[in-house]
C-alpha positions as CSV (number, residue, x, y, z in Angstrom):
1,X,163.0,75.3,40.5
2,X,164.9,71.9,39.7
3,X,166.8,71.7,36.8
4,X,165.5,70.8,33.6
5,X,162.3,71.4,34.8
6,X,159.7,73.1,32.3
7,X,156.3,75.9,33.0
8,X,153.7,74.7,31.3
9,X,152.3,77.2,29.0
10,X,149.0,79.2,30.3
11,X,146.0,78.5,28.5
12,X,144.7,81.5,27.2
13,X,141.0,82.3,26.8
14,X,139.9,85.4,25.3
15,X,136.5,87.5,25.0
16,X,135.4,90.4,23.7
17,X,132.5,92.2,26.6
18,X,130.3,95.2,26.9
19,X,132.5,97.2,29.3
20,X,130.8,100.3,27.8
21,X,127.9,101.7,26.2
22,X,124.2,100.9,26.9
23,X,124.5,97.3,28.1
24,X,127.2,97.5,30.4
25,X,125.7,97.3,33.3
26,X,124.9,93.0,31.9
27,X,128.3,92.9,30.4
28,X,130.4,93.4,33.7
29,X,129.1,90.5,35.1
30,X,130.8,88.2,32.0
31,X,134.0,90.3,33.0
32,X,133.5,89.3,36.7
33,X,132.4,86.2,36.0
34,X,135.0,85.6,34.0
35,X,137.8,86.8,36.1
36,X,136.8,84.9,39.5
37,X,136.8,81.5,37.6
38,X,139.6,81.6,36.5
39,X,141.2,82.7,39.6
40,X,139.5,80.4,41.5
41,X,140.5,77.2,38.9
42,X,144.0,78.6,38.9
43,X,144.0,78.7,42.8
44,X,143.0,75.0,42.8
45,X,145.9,73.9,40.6
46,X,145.1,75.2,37.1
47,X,143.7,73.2,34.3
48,X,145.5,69.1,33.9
49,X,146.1,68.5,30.6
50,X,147.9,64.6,30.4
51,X,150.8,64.9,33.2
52,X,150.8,69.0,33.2
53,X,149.5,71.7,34.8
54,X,148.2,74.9,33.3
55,X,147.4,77.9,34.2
56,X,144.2,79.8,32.9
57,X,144.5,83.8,31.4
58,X,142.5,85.8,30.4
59,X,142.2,88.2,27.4
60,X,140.1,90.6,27.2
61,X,138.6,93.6,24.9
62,X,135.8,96.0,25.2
63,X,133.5,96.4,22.6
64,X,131.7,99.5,24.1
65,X,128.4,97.5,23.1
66,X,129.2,97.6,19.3
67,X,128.3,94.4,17.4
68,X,130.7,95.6,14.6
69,X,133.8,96.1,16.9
70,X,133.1,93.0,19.0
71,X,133.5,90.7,15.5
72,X,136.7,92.8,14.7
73,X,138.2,91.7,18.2
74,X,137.2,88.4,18.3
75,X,139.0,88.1,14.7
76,X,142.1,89.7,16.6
77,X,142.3,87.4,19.2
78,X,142.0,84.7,17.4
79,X,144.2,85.6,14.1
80,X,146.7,88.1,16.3
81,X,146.8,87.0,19.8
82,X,146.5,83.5,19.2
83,X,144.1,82.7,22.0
84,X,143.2,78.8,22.8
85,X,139.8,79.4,23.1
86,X,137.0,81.8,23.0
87,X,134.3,82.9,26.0
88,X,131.3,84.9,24.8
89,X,130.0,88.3,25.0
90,X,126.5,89.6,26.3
91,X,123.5,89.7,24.2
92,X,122.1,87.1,21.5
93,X,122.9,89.7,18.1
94,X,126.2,89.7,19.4
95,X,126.8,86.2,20.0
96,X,125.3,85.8,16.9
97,X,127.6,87.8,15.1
98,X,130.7,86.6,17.3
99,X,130.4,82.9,16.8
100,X,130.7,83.0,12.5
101,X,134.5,84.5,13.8
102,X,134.6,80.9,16.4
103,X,133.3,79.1,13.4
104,X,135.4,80.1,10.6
105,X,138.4,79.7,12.4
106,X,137.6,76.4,13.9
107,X,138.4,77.6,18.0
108,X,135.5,76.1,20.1
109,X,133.5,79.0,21.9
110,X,131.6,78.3,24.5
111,X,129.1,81.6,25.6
112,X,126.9,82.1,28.0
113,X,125.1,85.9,27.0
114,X,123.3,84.8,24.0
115,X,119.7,82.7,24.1
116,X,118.7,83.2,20.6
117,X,117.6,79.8,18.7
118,X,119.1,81.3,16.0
119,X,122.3,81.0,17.3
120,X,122.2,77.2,17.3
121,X,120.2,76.9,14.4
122,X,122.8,77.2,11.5
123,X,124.4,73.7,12.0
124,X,127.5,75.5,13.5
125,X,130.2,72.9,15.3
126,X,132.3,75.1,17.4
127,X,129.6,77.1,19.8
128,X,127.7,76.3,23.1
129,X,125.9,78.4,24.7
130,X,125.4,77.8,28.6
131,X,121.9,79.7,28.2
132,X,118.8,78.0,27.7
133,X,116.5,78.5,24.3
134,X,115.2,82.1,23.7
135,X,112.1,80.6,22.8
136,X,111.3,79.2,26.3
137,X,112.1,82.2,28.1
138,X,108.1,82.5,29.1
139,X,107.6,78.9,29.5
140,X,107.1,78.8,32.9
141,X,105.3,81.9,33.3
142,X,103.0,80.8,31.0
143,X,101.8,77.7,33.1
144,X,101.7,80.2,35.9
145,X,99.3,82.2,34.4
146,X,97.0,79.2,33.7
147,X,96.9,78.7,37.8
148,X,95.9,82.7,38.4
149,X,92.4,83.8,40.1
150,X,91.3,85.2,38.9
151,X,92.8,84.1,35.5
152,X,93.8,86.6,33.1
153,X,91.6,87.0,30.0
154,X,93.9,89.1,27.6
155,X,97.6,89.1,27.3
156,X,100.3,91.7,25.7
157,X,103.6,90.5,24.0
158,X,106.1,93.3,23.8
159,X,109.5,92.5,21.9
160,X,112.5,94.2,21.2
161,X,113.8,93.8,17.6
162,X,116.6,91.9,18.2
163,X,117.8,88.4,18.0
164,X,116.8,87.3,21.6
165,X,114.1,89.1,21.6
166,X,112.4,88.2,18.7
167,X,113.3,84.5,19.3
168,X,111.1,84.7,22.7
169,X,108.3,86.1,20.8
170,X,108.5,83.2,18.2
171,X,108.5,81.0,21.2
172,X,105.7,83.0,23.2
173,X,102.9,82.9,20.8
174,X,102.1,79.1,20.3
175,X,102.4,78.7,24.1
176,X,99.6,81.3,24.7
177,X,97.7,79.7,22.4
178,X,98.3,76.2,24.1
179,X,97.4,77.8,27.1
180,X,94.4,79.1,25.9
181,X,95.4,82.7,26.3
182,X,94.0,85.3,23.7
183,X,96.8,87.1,22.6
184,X,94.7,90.9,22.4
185,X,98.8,93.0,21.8
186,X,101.8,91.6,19.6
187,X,103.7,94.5,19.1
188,X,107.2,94.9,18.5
189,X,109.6,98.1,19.4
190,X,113.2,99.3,18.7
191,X,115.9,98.3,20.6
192,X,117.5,100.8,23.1
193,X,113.6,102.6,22.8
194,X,113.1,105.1,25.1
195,X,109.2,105.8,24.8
196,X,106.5,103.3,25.7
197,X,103.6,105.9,25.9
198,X,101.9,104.9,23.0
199,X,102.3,101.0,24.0
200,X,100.9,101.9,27.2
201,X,97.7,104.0,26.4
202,X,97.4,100.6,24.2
203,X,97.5,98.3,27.1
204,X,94.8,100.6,29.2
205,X,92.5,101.3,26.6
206,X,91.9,97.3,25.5
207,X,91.8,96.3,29.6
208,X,94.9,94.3,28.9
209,X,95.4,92.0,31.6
210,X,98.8,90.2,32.0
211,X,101.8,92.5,29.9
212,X,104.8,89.8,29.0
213,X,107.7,92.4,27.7
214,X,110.8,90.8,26.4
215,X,113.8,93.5,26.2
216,X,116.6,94.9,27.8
217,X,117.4,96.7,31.0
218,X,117.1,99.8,30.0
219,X,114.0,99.4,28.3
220,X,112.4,98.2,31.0
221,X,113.4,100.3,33.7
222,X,111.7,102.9,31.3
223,X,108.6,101.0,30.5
224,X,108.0,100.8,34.7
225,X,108.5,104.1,34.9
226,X,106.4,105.4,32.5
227,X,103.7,102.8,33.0
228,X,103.8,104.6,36.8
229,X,103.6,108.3,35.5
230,X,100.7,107.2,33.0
231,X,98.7,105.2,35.7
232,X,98.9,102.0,33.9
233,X,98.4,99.0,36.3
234,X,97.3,95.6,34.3
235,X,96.9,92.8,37.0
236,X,100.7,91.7,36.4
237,X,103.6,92.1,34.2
238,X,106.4,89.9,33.3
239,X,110.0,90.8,32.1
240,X,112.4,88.9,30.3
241,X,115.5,90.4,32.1
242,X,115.5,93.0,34.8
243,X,114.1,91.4,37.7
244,X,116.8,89.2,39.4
245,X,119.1,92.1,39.0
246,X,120.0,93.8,42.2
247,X,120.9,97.3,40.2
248,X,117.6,96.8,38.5
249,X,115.5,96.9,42.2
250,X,117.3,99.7,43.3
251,X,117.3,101.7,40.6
252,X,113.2,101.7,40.6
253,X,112.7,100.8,44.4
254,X,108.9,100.3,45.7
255,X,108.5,101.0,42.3
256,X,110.0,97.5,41.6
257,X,107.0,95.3,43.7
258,X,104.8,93.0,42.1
259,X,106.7,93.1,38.6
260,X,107.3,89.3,37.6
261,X,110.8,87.9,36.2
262,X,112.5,84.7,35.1
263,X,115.7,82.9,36.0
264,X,117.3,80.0,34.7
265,X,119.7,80.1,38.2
266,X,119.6,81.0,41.9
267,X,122.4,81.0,44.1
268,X,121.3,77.5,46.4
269,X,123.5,75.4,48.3
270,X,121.9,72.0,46.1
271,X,123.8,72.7,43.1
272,X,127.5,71.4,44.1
273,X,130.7,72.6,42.4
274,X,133.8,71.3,41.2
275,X,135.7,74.6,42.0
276,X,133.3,76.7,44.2
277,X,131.8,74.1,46.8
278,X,128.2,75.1,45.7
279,X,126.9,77.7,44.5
280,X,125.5,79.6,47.8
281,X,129.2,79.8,48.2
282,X,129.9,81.1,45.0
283,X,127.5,83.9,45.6
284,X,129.1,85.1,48.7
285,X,133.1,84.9,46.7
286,X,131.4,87.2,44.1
287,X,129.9,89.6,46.3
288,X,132.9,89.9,48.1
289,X,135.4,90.4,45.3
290,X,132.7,93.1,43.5
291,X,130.5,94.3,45.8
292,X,127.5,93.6,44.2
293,X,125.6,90.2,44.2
294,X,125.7,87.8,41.1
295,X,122.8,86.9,39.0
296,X,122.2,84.1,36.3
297,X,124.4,86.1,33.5
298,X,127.4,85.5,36.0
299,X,126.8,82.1,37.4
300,X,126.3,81.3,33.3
301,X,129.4,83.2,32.9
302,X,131.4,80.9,35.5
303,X,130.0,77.8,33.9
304,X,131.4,78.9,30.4
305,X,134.7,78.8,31.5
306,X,134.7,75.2,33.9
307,X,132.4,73.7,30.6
308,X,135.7,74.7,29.0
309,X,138.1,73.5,31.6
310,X,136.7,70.3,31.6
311,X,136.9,69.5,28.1
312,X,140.0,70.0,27.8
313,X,141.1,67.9,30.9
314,X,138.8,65.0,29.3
315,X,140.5,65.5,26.0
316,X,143.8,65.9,27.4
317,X,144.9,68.0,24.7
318,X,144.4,71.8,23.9
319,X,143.9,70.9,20.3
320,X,140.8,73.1,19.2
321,X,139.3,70.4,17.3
322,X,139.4,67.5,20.6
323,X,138.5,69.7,22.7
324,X,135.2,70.8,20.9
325,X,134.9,67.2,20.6
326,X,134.9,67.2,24.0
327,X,132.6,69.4,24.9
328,X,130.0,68.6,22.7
329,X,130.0,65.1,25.7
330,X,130.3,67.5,28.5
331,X,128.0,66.1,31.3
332,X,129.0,68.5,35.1
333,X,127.3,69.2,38.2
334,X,128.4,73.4,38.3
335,X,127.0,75.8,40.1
336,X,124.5,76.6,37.2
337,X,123.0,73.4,37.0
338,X,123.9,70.5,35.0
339,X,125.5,71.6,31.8
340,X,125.2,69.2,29.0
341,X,124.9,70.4,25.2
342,X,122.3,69.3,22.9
343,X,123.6,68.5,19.6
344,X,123.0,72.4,18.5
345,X,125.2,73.5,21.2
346,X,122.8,74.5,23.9
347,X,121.7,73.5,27.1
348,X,117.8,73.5,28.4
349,X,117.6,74.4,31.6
350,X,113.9,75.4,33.3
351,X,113.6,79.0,33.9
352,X,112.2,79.8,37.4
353,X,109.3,82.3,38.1
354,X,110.3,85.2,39.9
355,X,108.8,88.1,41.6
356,X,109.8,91.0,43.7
357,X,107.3,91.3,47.0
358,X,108.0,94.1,48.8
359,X,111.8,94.2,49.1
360,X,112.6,90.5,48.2
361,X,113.3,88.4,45.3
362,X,110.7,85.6,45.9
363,X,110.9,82.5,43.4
364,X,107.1,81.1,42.8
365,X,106.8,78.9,40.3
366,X,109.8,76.2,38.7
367,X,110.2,73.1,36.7
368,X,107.5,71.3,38.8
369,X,104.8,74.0,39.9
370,X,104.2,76.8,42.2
371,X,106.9,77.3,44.9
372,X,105.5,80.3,46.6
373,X,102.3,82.4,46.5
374,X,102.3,85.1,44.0
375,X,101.5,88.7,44.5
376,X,98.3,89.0,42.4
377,X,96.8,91.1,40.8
378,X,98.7,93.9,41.2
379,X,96.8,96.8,42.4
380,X,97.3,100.3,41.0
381,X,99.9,102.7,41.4
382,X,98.0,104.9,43.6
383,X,96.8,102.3,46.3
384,X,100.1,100.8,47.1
């Protein structure tokens, strides 16, 4: 190295994830995520801030799926470990939670795991979320539904009581009644729940015809299940997570057809990148390095940190306050999309219609109509 020469600092990012504990099958992919970013930025050169380069790090906690210990080590890495700047974890009650720490102690945090409105609701300066409003989430299904034949007549809304979930069902109602759609089940469950009997028997007894179920993973997995061993087979259903996950169709197998998903992101070769060439070639990196393919969570994961990168080379500084400055007049091409904020924080981006036919993901409705035919009705369990 010549004389007098200096290594610029690394810019340190920090996060606390679900490594652990019931959602950490969603969290890993903010890890991963996370990880191959900021290899891949570092490998091109690192982060220019004015006439220097820096390298990216990462630091990073697991809060075992614990909102109360994921506030506790955000507050640590921001009041101990002095991190630069903040990513986010999974889930909208924890991003929630996580981004009073961001606020209060003025470090921008830019997350892509929570969707709640509520989270960009409070007038707060230093978060952006990379996820698009909660309370759109059935958007586009909805307008599918209207194209159906035969069209359905009844609909149920299942929520978990969390932030997210709750937020979709705000969102969900007026649309159904836009629509047209009688709303026949609004019924909200506990989180982590375990036993949709009773919400089934529900659905068969009042001839519900489409089932729109906002939760988590989990829940869902179960709710298929149980809506198999009980016989209950409404002409579709609709999940708010679940569906674009590969762990999710192997983990219920034929079991998985005909069930109806969203996605803000799909891995296509149209949406260029800065870092990854597009995002087609992004896909293949990530299954590569982790041996299992990425979904929107990760490709929203890997636009966190670049949204991040790129303020900081447009303000040239690593000073909290420019850089969320900056940000807030990000404009990118990524391999999520375009990712501009909204003066909340939050991006809008149009959630695509998913649906798994046989043993393919099959996207069949977007931003500007149907893509593909559906598989509808769904017939029942027993003649498939």
């Amino acid at each position: 190295m010549p004389s007098g020469s200096v290594v610029a600092k690394d810019i340190v990012l920090g996060a606390s994830v679900q490594l652990t504990g019931p959602v950490a099958n969603t969290g890993r992919y903010y890890r991963d995520a996370y990880q191959l970013a900021i290899e891949k930025i570092n490998a091109a050169g690192g982060v220019k801030v004015g006439n220097e380069s820096h390298t990216l790090a990462l630091k990073l906690y697991d809060n075992q799926s614990d909102v109360n210990l994921s506030v506790r080590q955000y507050t640590q890495l921001v009041s101990q470990d002095k991190v630069d700047f903040l990513l986010g974890p999974f889930a909208s009650n924890f991003a929630l939670a996580d981004s009073a720490v961001s606020e209060k102690y003025r470090i921008p945090m830019v997350q892509g795991g929570g969707a709640s409105d509520q989270i960009f609701s409070r007038n707060f300066k230093y978060i952006f979320g990379t996820l698009a409003p909660a309370s759109n989430y059935f958007g586009s299904t909805i307008e599918m539904l209207k194209g159906l034949d035969p069209a359905p007549k009844s609909v149920a809304l299942l929520y978990a009581d969390d932030a997210f979930d709750v937020s979709v069902a705000e969102g969900t109602r007026p649309k159904l009644k836009q629509a047209g759609l009688t709303l026949a089940m609004d019924e909200r469950y506990s989180t982590n729940a375990t036993d949709f009997n009773s919400l089934l028997s529900q659905i068969r007894s009042k001839s519900i015809d489409a089932v729109l179920v906002a939760g988590h993973e989990t829940e869902i997995l179960n709710f298929v299940r149980q809506a198999k061993s009980l016989a209950v087979a409404p002409k579709m259903y609709s999940f708010t997570v679940g569906v674009p996950s590969e762990d999710f169709r192997k983990a219920l197998g034929n079991d998985a057809d005909y069930a109806f998903g969203m996605t803000a992101w799909l891995p296509s070769a149209d949406l260029k990148d800065r870092w990854f060439g597009d995002a087609a070639q992004f896909a293949a990196a990530y299954r590569a390095k982790f041996g299992y393919d990425p979904d929107y969570h990760a490709a929203s994961g890997v636009a966190d940190v670049e949204a991040l990168v790129q303020a900081v080379e447009t303000a040239g500084s690593i000073d909290p306050e420019k850089v969320r400055d900056a940000l807030s007049k990000v404009k990118i091409d990524s391999l999520y999309g375009e990712i501009a904020f909204n003066e909340s924080g939050q991006i809008d981006l149009p959630q695509i219609v998913i649906q798994v036919q046989g043993n393919k993901l099959v996207a069949v409705y977007g931003a500007n109509g149907k893509i593909a035919q559906p598989k509808y009705p769904m017939p029942s369990w027993n003649a498939r």
